[in-house]
MDTraj code that builds the backbone (N, CA, C; nanometers):
import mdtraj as md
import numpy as np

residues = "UNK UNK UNK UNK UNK UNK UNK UNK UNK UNK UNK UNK UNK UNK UNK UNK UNK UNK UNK UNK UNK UNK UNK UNK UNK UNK UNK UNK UNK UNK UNK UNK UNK UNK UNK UNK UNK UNK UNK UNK UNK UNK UNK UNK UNK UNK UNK UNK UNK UNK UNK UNK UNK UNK UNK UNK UNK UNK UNK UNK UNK UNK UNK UNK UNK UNK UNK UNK UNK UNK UNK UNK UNK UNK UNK UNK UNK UNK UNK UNK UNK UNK UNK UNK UNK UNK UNK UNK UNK UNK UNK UNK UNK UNK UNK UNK UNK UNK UNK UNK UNK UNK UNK UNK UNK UNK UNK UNK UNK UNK UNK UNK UNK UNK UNK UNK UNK UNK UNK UNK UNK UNK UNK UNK UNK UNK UNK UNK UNK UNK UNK UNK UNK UNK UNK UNK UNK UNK UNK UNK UNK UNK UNK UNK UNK UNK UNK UNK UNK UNK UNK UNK UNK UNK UNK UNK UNK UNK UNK UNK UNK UNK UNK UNK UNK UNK UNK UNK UNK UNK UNK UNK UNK UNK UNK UNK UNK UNK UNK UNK UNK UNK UNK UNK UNK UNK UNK UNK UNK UNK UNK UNK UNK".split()
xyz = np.array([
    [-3.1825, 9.9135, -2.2644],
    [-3.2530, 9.7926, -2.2279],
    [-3.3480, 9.8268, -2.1126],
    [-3.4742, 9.8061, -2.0925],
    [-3.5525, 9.8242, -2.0282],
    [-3.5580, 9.7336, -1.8533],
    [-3.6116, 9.7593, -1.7926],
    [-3.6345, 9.6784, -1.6625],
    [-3.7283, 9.5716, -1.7307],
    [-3.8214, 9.5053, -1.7848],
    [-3.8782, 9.4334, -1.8593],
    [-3.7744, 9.3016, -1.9233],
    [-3.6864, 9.3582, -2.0278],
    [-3.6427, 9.2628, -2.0942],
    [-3.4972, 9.2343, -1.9866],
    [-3.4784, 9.3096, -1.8970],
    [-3.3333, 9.2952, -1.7650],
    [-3.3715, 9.1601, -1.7413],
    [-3.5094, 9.1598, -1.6556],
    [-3.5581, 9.0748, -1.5779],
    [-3.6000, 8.9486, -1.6535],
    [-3.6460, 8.9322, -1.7938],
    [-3.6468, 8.7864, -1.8768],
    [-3.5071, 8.7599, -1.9066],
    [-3.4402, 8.7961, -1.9440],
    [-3.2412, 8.8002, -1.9920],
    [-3.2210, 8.7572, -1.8309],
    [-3.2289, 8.7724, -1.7151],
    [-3.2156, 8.6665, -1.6034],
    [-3.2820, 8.6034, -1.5494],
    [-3.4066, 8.5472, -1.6081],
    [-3.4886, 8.4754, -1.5454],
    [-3.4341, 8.3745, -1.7055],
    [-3.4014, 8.4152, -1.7893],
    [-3.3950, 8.3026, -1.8623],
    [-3.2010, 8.2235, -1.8431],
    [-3.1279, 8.3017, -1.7938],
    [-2.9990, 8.2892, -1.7934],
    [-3.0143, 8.1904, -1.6326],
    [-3.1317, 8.2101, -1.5689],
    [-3.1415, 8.0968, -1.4499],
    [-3.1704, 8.0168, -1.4612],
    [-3.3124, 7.9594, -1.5786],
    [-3.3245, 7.8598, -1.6123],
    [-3.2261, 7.7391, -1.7081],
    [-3.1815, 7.7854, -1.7589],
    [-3.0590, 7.7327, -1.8928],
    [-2.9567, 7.7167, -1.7599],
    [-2.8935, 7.7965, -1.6556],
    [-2.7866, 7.7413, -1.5937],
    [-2.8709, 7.6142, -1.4811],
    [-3.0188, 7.6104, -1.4410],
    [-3.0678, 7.5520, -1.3572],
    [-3.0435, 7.3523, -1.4630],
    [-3.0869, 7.3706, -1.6059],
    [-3.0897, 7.2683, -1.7234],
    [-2.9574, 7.2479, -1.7407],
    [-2.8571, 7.3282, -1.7099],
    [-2.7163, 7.2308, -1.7380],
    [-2.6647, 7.2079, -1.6628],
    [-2.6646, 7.2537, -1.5291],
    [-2.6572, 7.1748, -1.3646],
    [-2.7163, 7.0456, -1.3682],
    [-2.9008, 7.0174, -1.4098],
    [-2.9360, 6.9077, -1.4067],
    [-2.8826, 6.8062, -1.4693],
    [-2.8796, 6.8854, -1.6017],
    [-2.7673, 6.7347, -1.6985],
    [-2.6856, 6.6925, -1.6579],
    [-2.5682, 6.7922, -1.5894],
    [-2.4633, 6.7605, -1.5340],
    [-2.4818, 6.6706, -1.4407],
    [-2.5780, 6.6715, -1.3295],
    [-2.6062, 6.5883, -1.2234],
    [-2.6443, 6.4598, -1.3028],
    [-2.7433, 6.4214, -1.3891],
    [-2.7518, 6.3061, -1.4364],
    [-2.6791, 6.2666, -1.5282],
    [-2.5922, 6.3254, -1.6000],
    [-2.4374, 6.2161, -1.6709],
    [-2.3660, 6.1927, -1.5640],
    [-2.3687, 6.2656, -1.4140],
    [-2.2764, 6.1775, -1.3423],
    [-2.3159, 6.0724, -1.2704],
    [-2.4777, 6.1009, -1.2439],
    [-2.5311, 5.9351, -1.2238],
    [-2.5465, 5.8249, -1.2703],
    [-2.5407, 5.8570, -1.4589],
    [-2.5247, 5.7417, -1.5325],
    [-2.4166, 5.6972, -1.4979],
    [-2.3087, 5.7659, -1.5124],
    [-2.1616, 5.7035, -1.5273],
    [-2.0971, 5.6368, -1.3929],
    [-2.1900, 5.6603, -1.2790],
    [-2.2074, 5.6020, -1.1613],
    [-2.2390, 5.4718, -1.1636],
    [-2.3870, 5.4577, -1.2339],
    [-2.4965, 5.3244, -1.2308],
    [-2.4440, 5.2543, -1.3525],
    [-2.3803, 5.2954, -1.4330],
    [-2.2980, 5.2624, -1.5593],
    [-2.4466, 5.1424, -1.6425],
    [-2.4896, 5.2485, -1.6776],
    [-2.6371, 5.1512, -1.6982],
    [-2.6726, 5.0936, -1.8206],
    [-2.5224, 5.1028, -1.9588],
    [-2.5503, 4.9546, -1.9796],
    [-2.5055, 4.8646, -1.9481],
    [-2.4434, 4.8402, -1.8460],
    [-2.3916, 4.7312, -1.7643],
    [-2.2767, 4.6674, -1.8259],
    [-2.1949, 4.7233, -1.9277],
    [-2.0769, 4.6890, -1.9461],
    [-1.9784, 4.8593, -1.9625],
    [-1.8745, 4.7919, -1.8622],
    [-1.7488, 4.9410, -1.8710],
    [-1.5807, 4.8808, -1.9286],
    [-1.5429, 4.9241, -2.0038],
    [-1.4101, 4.8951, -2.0485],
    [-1.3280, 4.9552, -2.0350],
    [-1.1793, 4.9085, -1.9725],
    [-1.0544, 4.9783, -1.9170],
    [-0.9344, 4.9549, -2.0322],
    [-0.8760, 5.0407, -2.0828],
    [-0.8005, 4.9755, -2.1814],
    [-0.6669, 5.0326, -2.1141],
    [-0.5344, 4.9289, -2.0686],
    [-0.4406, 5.0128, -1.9984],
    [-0.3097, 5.0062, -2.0682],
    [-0.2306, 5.0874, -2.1510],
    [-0.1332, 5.0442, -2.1967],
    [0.0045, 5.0791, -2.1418],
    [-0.0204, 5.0897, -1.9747],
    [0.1561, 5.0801, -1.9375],
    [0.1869, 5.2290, -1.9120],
    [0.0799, 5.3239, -1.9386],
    [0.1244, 5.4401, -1.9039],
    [0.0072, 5.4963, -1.7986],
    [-0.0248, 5.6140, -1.7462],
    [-0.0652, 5.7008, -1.6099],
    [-0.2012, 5.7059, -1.7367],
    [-0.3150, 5.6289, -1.6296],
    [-0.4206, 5.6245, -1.7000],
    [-0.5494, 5.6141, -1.5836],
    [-0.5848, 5.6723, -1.5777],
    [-0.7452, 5.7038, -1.4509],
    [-0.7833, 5.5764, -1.4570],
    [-0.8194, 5.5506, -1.2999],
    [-0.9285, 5.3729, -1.2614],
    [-0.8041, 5.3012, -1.2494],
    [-0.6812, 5.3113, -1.2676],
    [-0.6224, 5.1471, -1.2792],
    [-0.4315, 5.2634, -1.1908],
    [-0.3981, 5.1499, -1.0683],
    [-0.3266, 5.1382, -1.0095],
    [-0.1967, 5.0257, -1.1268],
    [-0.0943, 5.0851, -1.1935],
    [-0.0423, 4.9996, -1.2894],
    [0.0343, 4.8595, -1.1970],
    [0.0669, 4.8167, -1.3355],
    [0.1375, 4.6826, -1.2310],
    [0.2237, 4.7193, -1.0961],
    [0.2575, 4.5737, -1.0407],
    [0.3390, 4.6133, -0.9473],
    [0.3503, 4.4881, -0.8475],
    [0.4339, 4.4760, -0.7647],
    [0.5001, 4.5676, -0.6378],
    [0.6354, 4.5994, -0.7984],
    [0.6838, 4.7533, -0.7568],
    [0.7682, 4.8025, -0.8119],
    [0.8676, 4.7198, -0.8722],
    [0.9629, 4.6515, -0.7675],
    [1.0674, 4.5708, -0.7651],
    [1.0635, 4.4504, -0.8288],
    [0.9602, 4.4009, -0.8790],
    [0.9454, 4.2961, -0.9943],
    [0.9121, 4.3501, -1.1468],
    [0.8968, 4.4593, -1.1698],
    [0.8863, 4.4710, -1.3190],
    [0.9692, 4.6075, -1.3170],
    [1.0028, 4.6480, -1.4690],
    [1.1243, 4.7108, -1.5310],
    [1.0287, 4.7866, -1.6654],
    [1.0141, 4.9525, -1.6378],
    [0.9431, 5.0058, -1.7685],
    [1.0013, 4.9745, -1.8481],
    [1.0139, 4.9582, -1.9610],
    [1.0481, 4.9739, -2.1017],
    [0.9930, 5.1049, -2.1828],
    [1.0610, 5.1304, -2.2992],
    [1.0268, 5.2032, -2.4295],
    [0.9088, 5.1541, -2.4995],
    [0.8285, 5.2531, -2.5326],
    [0.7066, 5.2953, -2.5692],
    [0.5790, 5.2502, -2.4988],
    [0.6269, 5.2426, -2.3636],
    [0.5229, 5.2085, -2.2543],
    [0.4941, 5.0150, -2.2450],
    [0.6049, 5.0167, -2.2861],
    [0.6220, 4.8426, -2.2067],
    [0.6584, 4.8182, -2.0822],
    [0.6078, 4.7244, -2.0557],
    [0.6508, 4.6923, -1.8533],
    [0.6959, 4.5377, -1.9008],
    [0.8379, 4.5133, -1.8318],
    [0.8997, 4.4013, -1.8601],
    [0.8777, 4.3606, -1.6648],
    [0.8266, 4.2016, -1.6953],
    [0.7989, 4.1694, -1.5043],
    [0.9214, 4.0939, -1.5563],
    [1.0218, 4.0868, -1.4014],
    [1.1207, 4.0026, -1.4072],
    [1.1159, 3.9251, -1.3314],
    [0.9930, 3.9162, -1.1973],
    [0.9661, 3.8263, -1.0779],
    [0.8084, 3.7806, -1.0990],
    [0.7301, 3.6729, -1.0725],
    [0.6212, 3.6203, -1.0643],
    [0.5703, 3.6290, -0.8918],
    [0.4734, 3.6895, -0.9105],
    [0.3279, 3.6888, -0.9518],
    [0.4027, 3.9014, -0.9343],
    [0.3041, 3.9188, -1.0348],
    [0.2662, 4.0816, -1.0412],
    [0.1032, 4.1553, -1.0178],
    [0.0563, 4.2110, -0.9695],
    [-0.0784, 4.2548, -0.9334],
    [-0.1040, 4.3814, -1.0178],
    [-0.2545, 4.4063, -1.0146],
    [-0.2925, 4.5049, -1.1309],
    [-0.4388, 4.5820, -1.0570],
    [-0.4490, 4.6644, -0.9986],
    [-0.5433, 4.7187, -0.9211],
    [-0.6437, 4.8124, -0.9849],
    [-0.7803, 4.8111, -1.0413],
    [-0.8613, 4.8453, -1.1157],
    [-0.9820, 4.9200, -1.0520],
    [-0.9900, 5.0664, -0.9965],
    [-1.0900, 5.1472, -0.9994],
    [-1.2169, 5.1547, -1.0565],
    [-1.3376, 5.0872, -0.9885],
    [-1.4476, 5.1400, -1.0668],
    [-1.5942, 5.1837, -0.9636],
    [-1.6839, 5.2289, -1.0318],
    [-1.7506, 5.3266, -0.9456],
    [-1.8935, 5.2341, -0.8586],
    [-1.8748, 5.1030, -0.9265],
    [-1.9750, 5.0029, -0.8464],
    [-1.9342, 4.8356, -0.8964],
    [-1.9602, 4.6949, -0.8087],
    [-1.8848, 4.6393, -0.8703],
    [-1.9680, 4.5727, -0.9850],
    [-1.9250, 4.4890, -1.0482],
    [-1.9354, 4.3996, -1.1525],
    [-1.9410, 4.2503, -1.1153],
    [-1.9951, 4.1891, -1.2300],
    [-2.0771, 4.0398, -1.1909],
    [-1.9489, 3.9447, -1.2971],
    [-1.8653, 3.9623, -1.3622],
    [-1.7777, 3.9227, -1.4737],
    [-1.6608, 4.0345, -1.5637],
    [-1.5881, 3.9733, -1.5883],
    [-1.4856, 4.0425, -1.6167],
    [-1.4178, 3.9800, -1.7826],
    [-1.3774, 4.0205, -1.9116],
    [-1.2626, 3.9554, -2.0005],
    [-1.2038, 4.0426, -2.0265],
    [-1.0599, 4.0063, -1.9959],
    [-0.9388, 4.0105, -2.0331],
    [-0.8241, 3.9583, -2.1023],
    [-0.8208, 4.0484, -2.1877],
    [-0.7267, 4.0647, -2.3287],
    [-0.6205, 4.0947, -2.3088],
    [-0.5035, 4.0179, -2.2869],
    [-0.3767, 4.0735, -2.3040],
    [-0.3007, 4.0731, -2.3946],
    [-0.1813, 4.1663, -2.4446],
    [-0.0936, 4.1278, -2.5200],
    [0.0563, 4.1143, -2.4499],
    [0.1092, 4.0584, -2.4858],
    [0.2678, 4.0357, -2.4719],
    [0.3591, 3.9192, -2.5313],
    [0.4616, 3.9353, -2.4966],
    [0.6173, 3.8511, -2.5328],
    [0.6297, 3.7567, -2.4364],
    [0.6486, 3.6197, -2.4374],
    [0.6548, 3.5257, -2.3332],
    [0.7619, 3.4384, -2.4255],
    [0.9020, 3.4433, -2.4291],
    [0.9714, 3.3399, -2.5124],
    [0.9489, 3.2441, -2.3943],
    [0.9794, 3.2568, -2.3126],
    [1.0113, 3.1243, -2.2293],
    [0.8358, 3.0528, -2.1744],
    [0.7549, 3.0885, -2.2645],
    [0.6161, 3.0024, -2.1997],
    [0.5907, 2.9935, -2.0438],
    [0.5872, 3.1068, -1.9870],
    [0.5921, 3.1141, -1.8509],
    [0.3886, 3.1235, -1.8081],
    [0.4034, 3.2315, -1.8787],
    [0.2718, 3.2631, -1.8079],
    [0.1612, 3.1709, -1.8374],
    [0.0552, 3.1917, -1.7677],
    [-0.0335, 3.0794, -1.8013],
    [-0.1949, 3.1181, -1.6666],
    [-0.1692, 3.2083, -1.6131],
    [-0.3076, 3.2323, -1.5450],
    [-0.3110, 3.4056, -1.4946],
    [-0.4018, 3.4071, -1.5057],
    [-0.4718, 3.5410, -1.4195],
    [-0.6101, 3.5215, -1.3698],
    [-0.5917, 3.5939, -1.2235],
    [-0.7156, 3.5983, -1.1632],
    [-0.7595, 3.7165, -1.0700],
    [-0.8645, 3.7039, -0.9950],
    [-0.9057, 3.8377, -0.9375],
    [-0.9099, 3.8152, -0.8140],
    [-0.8917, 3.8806, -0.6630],
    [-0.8420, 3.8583, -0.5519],
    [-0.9946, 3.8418, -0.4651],
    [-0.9877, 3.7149, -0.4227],
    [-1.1099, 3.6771, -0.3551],
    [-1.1781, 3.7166, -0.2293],
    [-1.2442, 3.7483, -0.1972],
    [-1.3040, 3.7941, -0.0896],
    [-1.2668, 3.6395, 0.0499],
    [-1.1688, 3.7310, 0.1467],
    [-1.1622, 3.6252, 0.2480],
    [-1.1846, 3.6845, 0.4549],
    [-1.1605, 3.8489, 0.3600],
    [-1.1616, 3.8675, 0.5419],
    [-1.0433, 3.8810, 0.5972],
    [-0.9164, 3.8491, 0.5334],
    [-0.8008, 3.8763, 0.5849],
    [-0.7047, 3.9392, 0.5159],
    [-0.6446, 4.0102, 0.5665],
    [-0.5757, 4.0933, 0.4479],
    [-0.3829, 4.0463, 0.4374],
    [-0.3672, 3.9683, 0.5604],
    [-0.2342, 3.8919, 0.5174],
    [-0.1931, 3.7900, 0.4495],
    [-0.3555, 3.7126, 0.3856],
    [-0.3784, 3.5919, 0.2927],
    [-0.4498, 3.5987, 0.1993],
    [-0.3789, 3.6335, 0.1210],
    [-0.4811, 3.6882, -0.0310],
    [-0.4743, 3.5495, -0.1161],
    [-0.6199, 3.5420, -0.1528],
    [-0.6497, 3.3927, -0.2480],
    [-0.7031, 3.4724, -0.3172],
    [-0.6453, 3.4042, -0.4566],
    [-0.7226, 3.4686, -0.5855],
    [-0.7619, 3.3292, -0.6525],
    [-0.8587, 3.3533, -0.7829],
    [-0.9136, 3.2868, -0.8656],
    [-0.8862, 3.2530, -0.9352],
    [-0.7745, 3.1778, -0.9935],
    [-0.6809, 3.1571, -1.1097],
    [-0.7684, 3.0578, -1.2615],
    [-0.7025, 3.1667, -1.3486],
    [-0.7843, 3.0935, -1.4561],
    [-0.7115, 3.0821, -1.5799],
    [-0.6976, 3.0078, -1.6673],
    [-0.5538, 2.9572, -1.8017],
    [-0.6459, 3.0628, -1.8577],
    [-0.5029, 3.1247, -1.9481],
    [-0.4802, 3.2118, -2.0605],
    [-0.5651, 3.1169, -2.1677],
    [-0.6326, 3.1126, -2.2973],
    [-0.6624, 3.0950, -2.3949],
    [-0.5740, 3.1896, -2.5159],
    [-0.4815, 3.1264, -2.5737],
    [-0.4343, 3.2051, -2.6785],
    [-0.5254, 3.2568, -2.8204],
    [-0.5464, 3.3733, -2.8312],
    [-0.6056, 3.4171, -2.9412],
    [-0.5393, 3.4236, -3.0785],
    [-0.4304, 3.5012, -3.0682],
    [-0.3256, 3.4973, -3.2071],
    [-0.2436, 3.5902, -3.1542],
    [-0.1661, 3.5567, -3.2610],
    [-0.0033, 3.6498, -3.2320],
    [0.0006, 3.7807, -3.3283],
    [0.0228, 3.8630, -3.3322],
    [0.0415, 3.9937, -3.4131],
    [0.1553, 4.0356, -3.3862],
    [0.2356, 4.0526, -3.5088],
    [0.3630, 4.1103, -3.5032],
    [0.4388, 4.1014, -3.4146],
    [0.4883, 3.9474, -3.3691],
    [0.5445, 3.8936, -3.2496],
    [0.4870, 3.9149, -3.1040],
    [0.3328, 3.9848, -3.0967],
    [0.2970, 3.9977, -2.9527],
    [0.1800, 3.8536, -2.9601],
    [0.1867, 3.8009, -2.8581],
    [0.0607, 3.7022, -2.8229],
    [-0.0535, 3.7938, -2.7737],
    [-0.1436, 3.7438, -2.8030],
    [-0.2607, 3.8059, -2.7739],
    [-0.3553, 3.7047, -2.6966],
    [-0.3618, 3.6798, -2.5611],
    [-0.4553, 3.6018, -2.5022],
    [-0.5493, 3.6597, -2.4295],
    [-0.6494, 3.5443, -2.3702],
    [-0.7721, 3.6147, -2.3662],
    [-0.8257, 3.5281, -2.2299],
    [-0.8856, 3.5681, -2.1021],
    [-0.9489, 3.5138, -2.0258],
    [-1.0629, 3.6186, -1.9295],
    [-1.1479, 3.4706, -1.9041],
    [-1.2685, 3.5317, -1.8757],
    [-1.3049, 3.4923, -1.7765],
    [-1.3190, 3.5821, -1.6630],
    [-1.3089, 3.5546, -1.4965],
    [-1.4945, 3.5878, -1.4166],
    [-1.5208, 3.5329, -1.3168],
    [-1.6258, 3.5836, -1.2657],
    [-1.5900, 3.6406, -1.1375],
    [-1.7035, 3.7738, -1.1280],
    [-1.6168, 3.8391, -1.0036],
    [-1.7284, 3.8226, -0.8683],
    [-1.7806, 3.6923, -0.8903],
    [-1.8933, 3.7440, -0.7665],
    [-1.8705, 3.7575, -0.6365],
    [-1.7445, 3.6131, -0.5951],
    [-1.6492, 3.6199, -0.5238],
    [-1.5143, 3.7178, -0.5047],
    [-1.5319, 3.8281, -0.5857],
    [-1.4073, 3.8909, -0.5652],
    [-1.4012, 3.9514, -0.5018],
    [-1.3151, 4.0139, -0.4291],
    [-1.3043, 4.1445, -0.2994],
    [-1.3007, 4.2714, -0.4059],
    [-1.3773, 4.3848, -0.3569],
    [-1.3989, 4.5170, -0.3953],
    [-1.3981, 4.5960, -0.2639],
    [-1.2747, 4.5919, -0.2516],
    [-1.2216, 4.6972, -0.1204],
    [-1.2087, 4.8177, -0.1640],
    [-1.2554, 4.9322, -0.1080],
    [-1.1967, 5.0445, -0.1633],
    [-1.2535, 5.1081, -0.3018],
    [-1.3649, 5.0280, -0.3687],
    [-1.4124, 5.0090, -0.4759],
    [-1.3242, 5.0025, -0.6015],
    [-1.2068, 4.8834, -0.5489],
    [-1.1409, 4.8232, -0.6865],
    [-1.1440, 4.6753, -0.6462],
    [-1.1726, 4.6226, -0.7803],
    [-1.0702, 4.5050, -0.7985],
    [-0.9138, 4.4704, -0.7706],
    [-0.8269, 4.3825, -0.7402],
    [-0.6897, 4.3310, -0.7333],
    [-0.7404, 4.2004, -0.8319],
    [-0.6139, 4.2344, -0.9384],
    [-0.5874, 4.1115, -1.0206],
    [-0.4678, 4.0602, -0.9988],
    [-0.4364, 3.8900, -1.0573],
    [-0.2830, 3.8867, -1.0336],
    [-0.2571, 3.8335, -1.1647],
    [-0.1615, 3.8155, -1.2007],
    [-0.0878, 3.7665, -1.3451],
    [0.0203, 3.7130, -1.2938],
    [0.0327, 3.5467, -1.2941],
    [0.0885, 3.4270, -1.2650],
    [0.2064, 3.4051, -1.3759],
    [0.3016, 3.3505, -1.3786],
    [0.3957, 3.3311, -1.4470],
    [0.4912, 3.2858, -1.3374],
    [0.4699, 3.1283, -1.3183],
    [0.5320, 3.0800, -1.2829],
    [0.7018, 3.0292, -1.2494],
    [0.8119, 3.0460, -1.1617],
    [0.9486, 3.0202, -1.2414],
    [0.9885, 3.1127, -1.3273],
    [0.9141, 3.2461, -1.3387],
    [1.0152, 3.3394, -1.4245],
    [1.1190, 3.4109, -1.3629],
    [1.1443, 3.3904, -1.2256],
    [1.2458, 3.4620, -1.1932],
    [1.3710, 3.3727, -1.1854],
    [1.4015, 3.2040, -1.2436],
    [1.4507, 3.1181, -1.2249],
    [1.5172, 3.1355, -1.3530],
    [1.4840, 3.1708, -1.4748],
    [1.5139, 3.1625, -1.6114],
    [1.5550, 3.3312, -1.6275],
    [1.6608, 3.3586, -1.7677],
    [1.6811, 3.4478, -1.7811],
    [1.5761, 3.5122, -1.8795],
    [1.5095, 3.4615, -1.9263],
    [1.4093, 3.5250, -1.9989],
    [1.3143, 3.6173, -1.9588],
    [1.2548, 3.7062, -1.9931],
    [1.1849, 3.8194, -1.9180],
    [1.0493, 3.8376, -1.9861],
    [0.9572, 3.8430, -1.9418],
    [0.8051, 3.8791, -2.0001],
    [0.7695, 4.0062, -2.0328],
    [0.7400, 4.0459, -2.1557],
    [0.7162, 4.1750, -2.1759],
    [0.5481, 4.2033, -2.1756],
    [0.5065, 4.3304, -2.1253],
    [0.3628, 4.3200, -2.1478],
    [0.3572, 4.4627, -2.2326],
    [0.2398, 4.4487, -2.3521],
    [0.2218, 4.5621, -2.4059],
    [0.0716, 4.6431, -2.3560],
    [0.0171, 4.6152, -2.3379],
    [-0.0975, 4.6482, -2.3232],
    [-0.2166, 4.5356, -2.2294],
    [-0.3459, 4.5409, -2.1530],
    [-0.4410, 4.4975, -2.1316],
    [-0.5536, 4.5630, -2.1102],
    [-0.6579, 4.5164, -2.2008],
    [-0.7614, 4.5341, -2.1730],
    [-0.8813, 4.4690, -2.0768],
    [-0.9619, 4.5475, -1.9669],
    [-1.0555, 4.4635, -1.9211],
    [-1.2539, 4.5053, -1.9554],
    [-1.2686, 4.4266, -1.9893],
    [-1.4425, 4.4522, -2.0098],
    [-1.4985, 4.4014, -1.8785],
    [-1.5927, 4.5265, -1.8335],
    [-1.6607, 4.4456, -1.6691],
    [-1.8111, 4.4117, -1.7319],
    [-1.8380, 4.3279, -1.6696],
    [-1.9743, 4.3126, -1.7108],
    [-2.0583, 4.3127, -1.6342],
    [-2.2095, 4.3922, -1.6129],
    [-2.3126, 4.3398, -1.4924],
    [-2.4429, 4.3975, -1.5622],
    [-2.5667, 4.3476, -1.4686],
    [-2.6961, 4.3419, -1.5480],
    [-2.7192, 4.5147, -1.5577],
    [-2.7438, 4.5193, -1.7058],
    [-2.8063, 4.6743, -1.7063],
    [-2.8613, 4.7401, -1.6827],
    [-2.9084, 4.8335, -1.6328],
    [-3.0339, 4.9438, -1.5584],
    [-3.1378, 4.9144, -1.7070],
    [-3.2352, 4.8513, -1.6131],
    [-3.3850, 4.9038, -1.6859],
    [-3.4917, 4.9393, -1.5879],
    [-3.5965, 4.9085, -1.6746],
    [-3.7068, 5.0267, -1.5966],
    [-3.7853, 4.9331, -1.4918],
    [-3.7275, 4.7737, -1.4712],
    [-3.7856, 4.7854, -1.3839],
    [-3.7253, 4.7646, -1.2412],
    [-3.6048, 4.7827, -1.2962],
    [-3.4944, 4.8087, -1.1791],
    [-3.4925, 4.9469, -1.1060],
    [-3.5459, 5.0583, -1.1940],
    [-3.5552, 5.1611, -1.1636],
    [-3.6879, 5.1735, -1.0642],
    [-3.7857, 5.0676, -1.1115],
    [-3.9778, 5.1017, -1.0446],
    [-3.9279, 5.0123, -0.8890],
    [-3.8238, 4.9210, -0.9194],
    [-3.8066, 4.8528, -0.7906],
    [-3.7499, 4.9852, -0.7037],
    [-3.6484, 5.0364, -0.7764],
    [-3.5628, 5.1086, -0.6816],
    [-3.6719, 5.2130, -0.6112],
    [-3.7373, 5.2887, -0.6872],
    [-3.8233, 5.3988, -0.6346],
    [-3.9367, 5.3274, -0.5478],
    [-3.9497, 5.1972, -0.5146],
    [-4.0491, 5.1196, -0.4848],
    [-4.2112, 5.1856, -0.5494],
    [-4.2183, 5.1268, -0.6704],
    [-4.2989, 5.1966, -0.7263],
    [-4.4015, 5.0559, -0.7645],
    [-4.3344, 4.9260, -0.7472],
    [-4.4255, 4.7935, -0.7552],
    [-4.4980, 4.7889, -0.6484],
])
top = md.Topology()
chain = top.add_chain()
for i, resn in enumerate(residues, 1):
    res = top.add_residue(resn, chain, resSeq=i)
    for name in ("N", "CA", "C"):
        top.add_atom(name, md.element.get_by_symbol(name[0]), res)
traj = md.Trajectory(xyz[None], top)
């Protein structure tokens, strides 16, 4: 191999690593600016990136095949994301014999951290599948606190620690929603108007 073709074989092996550095840098800015303005968390009960699972510990009980049984009301659900969001729906499934539950909401922006007010909003039942309920609610987050860059949700179920019946959850999904990157969000940003 000559000094000639040495020197194109690394002038071209600099450019191609200089082009997949850049890409690399801009898929992680998309996924930053999340620029079509909707991101979806789907969490089913097991160790899953963005989402802090239910909790405080001492009110819910894992179950088999990644069920979380809450045995005390109210339970919280802490959601990682990389900027916030203007709206939120959430899809849950679960087992409620005893008709307990009936709201979830997202933890409001107040300034104090020993008085947490959240936004409470009724379940809408969608349908039942193979004994799970499937409900559905749709929250706005403009007011919500994004400490830390998460959301805090809570899931209400009133009086379930009064009854022997226990709430099973199988799964939830959340869709965030906010306005999408276009171009002239971009000419604003670069101040290019």
């Amino acid at each position: 191999m000559t000094d000639l073709q040495f020197n194109i074989i690394r002038k071209l092996f600099w450019v191609v690593s200089i082009l997949i550095f850049g890409a690399l840098l801009v898929f992680l800015a998309l996924e930053d600016r999340v620029p079509s303005g909707i991101r979806t968390i789907v969490h089913e009960n097991e160790w899953s990136s963005g989402i802090e699972g239910w909790g405080p510990a001492h009110r819910i009980t894992s179950l088999s095949n990644n069920q979380v049984q809450i045995n005390i009301d109210p339970v919280y659900l802490r959601v990682f994301l990389p900027r916030k969001f203007q709206d939120v729906d959430i899809v849950l499934w679960y087992k409620d014999p005893s008709k307990k539950i009936d709201r979830m909401g997202a933890q409001l922006i107040n300034g104090r951290y020993d008085n947490w007010q959240f936004n409470l909003t009724e379940f809408s039942d969608l349908e039942s599948i193979g004994g799970w309920q499937k409900s559905y609610v749709s929250l706005s987050l403009e007011n919500a606190d994004f400490t830390d860059r998460a959301y805090r949700f809570i899931l209400s179920a009133p009086g379930l620690d009064k009854q022997s019946q226990k709430l099973e959850i199988k799964k939830i999904q959340l869709t965030f929603y906010r306005e999408p990157l276009s171009w002239s969000k971009i000419k604003k940003f670069l101040h290019l108007n």
